[in-house]
NUMITOR-477525 format. One record per residue: residue in one letter; z, y, x of N, C-alpha, C in turn. Coordinates in steps of 0.001 Angstrom, whole numbers, plus 500000, padded with zeros to 6 digits. Last residue first. Layout:
<nodes>
AZYXZYXZYX...
</nodes>
This chain:
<nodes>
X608453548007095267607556548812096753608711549671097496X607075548048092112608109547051093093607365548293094378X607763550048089294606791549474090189607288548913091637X610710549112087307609368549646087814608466548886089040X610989548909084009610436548031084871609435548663085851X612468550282081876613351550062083110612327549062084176X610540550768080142611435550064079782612506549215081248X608018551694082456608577551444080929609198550671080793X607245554633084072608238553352083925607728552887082807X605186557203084717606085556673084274606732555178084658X602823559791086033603329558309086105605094558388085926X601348562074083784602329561530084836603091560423085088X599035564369083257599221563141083148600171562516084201X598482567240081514599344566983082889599516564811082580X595299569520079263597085568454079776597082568035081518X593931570903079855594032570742078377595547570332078322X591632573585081270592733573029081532593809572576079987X587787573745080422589380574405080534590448573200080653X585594572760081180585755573914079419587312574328079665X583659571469082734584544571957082739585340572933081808X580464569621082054581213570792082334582754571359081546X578783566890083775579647567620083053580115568661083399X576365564456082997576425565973083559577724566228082903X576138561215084267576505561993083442576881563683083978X574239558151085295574997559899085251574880560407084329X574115555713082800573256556584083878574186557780083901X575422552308083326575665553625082481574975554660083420X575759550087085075574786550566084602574755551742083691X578977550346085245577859550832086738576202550883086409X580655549006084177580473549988083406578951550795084194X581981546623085558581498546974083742580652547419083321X582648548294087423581804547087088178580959546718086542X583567551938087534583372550340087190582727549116087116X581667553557088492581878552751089590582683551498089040X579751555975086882580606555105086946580524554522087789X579596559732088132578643558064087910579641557614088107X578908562989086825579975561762086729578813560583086625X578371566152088245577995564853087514578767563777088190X579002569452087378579556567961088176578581567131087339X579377572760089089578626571816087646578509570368088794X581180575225088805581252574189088790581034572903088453X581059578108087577580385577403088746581319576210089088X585261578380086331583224578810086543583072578094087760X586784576922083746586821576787084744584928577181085295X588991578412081153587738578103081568587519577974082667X592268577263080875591475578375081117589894577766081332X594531576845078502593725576367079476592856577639080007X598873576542078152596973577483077950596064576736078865X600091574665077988600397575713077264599232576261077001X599412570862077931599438572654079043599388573932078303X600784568149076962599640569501076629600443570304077668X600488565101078750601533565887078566601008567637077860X600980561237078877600243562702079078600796563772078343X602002559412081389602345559806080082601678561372080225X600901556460082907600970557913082745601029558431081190X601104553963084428601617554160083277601764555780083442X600073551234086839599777552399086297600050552788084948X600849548644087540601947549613087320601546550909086977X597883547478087862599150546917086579600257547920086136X597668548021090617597336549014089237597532548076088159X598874546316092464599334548027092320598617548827090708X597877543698092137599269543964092000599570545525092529X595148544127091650595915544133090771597220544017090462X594827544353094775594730545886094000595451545359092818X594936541605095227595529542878096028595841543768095396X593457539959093612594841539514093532595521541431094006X590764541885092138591817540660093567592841541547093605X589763541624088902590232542562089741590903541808090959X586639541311087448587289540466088187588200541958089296X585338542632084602585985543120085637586575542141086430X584713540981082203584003540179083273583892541805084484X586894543143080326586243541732080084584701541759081272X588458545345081723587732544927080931587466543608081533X592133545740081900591041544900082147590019544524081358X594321548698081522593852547490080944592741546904082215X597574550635082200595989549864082684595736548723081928X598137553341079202598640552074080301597212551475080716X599437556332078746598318555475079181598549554260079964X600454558317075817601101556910077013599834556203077432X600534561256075218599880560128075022600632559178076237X601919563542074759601270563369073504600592561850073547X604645565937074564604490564483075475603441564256074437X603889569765075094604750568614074760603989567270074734X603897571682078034604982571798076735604504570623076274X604115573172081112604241571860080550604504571972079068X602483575642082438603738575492081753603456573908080953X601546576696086040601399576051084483602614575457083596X599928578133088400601572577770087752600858577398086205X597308576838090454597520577317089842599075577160088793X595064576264093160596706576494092894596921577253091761X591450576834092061592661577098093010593858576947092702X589060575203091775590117574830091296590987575281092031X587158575380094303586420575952093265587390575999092170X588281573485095957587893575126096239587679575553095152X588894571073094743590046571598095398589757573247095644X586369569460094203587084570375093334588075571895093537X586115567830096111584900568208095442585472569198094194X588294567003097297587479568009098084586520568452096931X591168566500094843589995566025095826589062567040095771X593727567523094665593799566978095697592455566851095977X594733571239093623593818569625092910593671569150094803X598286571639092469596995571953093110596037570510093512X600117573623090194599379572544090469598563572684091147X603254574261089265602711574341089938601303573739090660X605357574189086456605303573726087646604100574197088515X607721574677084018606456575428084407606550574649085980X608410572933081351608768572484082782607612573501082769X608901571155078444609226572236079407609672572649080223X608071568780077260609026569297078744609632570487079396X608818568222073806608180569006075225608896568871076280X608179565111072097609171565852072973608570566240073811X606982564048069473606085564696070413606969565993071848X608720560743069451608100562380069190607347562737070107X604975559282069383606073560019069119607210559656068806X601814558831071213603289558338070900603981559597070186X598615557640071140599692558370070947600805557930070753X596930556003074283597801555531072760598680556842072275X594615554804076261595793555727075761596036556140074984X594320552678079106594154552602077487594647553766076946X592214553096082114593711553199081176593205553035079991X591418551213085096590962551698083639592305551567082840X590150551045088067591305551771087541590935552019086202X588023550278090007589046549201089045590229549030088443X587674551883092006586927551346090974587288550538089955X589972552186093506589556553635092194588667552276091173X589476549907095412590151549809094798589921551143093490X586844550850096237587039549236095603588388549365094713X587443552811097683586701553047096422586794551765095769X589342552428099749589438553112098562589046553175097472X587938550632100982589033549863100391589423551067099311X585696552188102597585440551191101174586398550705100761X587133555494102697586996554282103069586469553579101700X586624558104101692586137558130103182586236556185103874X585209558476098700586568557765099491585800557870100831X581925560146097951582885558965097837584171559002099003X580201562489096021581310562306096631582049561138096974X578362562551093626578220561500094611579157560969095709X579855564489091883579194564509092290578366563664093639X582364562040091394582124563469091140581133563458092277X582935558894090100582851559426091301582211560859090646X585276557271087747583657557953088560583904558947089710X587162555029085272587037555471087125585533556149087328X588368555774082218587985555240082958587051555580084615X590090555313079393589863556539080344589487555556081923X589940555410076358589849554798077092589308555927078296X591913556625073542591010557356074274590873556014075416X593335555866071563592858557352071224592012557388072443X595618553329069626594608553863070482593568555219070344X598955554367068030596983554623067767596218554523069135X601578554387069120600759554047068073599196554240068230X605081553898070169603419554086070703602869553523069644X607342555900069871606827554848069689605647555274069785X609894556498072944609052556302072070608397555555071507X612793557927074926612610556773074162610826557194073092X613337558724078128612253558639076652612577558016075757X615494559836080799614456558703079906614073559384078657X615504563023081733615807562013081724614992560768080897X614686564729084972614086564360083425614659563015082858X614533564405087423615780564859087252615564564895085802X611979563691089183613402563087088729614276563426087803X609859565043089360610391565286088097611681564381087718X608998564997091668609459566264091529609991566974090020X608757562460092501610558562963092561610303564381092168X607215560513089460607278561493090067608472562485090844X608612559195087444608412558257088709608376559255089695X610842558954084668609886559632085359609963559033086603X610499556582082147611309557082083032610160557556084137X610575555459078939609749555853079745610813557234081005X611008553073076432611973553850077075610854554217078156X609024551894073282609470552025074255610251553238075271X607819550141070503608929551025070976609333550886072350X605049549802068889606008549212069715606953550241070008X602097549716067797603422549834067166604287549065067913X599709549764068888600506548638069957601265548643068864X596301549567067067597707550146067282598562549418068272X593165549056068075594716548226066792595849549416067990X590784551868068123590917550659068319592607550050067674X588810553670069522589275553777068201589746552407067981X588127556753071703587945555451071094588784555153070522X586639558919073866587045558739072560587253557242072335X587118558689076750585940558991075740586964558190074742X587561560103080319588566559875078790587383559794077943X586892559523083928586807560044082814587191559435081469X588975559986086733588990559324085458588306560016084207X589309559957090088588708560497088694588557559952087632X590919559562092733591175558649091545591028559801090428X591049560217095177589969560247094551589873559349093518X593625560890096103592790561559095542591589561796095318X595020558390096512595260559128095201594200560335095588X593792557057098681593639556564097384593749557552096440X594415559346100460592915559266100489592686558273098938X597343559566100539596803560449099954595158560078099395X598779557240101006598272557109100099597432558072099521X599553557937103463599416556476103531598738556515102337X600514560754103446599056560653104230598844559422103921X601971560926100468601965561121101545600408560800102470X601362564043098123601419562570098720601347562377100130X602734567275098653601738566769098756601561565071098896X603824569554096172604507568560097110603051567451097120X603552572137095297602751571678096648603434570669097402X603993571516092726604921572169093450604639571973095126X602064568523092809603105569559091775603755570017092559X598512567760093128599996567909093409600529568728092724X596105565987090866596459566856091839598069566541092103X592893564139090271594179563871090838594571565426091464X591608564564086874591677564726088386592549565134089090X589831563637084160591112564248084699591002563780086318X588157564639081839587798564194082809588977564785083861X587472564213078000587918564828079402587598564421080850X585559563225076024585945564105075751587094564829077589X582846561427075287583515561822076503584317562950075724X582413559448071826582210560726073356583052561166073910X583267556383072639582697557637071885582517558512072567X583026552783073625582884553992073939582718555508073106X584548550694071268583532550826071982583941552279072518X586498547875071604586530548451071645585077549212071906X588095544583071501587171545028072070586813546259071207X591471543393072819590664544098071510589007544293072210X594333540900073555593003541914074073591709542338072624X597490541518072264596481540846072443595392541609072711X600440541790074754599808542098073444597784541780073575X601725540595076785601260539771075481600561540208074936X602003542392078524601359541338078616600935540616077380X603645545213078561602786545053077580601793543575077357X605266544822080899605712544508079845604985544972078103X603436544006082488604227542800082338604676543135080792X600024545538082379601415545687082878602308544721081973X597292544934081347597720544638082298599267544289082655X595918544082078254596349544816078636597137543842079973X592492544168078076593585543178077895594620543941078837X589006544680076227589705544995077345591489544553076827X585519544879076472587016544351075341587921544372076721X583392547598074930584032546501076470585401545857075349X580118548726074281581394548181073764582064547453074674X578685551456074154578610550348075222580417549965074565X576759553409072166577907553224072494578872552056073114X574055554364073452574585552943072839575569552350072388X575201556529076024574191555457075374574183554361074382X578139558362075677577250557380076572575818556682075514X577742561668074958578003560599074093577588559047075113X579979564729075226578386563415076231579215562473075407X581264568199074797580952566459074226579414565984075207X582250569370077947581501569527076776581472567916076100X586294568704078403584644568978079048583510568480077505X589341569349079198588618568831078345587017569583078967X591094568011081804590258569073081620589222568603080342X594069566857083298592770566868082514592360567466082084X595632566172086302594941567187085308593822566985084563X597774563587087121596333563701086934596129564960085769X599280562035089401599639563104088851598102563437088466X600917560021091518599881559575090364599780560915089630X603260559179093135602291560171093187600888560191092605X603723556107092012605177557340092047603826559020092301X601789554947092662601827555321091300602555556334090942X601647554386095455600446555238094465601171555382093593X604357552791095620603832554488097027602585554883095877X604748551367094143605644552204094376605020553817095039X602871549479095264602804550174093293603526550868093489X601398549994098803602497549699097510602114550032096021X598022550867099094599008551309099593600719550013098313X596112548518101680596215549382100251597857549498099718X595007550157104469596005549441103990596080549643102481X591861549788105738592705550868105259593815549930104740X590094548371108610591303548141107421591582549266106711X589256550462111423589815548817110952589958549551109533X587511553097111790587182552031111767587762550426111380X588937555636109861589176554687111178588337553254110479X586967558625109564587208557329108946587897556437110096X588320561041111466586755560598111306587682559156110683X589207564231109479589709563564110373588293562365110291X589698565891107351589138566338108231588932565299110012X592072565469105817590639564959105258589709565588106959X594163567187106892593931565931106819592779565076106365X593424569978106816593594569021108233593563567546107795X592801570363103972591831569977104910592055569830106033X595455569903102770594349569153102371593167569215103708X596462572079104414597031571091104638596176570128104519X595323574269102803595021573910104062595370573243104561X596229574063100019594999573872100461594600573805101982X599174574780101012598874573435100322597230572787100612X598856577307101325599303576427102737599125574871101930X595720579100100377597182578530100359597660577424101174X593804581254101714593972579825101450595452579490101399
</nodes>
């Protein structure tokens, strides 16, 4: 067991505290926001369930809300660490059970231009972006893995009301960066061991939206407004064995949608919280 993976389980290992969980700063989640996505077999939802959704963060505010429908699932990304630098304990239990599944979708362009600055310190040292964001490509939205829930209800209230938009941008500037990844939540973390991976190039900007009759409080929506991950291709993926998941939504939207079976087809991209345009997350 690697000293990263065993770290994970002194700390999860502990009994729920009975008061409060604190929900953490936009500064303290988002800066450790680091999400592997894994492309997984095509699932088409039902009906293709249409949401209209408005974009969150200040400095996308204006742009106007679209309605949009669901296509097929195409990933399902899941919170890990880089370089076994582990979040801290105040925010670990939020960030790692923040699952997001990605389905296709097809929706108005932002055509905008923006500067994107790394949040992550294990990528400080990367300098700004400049890009332009074009094509909606994927709505990526909050489930729980195999029934698995947050050891607190402030956790899951809050995951539940995590939905990105995500837009290609270019250029398509690589990072190249080989880093190190290991998956934060329990229902994965064994069966997903520590693995080095090579970063190569920037392909999507995800920012948080609001679907239409999501009511998000006041609390949580002043930390996930600042959610801005820039996604990133992984040189190679690998097939991932024995590991059969089902995904139920917990969007308040989305919570009649029936489980979903999924499987794991390989390691696709690196999703990583950003800035934009010098505005960051207060905290």
């Amino acid at each position: 067991m690697s000293a990263a993976v065993a770290l994970l389980a002194v700390l999860f290992l502990v009994t729920p505290p009975a008061t409060a969980v604190a929900v953490p700063s936009p500064k303290e989640y988002v800066s450790y926001l680091d999400l592997e996505c894994f492309a997984t077999d095509p699932y088409q939802p039902p009906g293709a369930p249409k949401v209209t959704i408005s974009h969150l963060n200040p400095v996308l505010a204006k742009q106007p809300s679209q309605t949009v429908a669901l296509g097929p699932r195409e990933q399902l990304c899941t919170p890990v660490a880089k370089n076994q630098v582990i979040p801290p304990k105040s925010v670990l239990e939020f960030i790692s059970f923040t699952d997001l599944a990605c389905y296709r979708t097809i929706g108005a362009a932002l055509n905008t231009s923006l500067v994107l600055s790394q949040l992550n310190p294990v990528l400080a040292d990367l300098g700004r972006q400049q890009v332009a964001v074009g094509a909606l490509q994927q709505l990526c939205v909050p489930v729980l893995k195999n029934d698995t829930v947050p050891p607190s209800k402030e956790a899951l209230e809050f995951i539940s009301h995590i939905d990105l938009a995500c837009y290609a941008i270019t250029p398509n500037t690589p990072m190249n960066r080989a880093l190190s990844l290991t998956q934060l939540n329990p229902v994965v973390a064994r069966a997903i061991r520590p693995r080095d991976v090579r970063v190569t190039d920037a392909r999507q900007l995800c920012v948080p939206v609001q679907k239409k009759g999501d009511e998000i409080p006041d609390e949580l929506l002043r930390v996930i407004q600042w959610i801005d991950l820039e996604k990133y291709d992984l040189a190679s993926g690998t097939a991932i064995q024995n590991l059969p998941l089902t995904l139920r939504h917990i969007n308040p939207v989305l919570r009649g949608l029936p489980v979903e079976r999924a499987t794991l087809l390989g390691r696709s991209q690196l999703a990583v919280p950003v800035a934009k345009n010098g505005n960051f997350p207060p905290g």
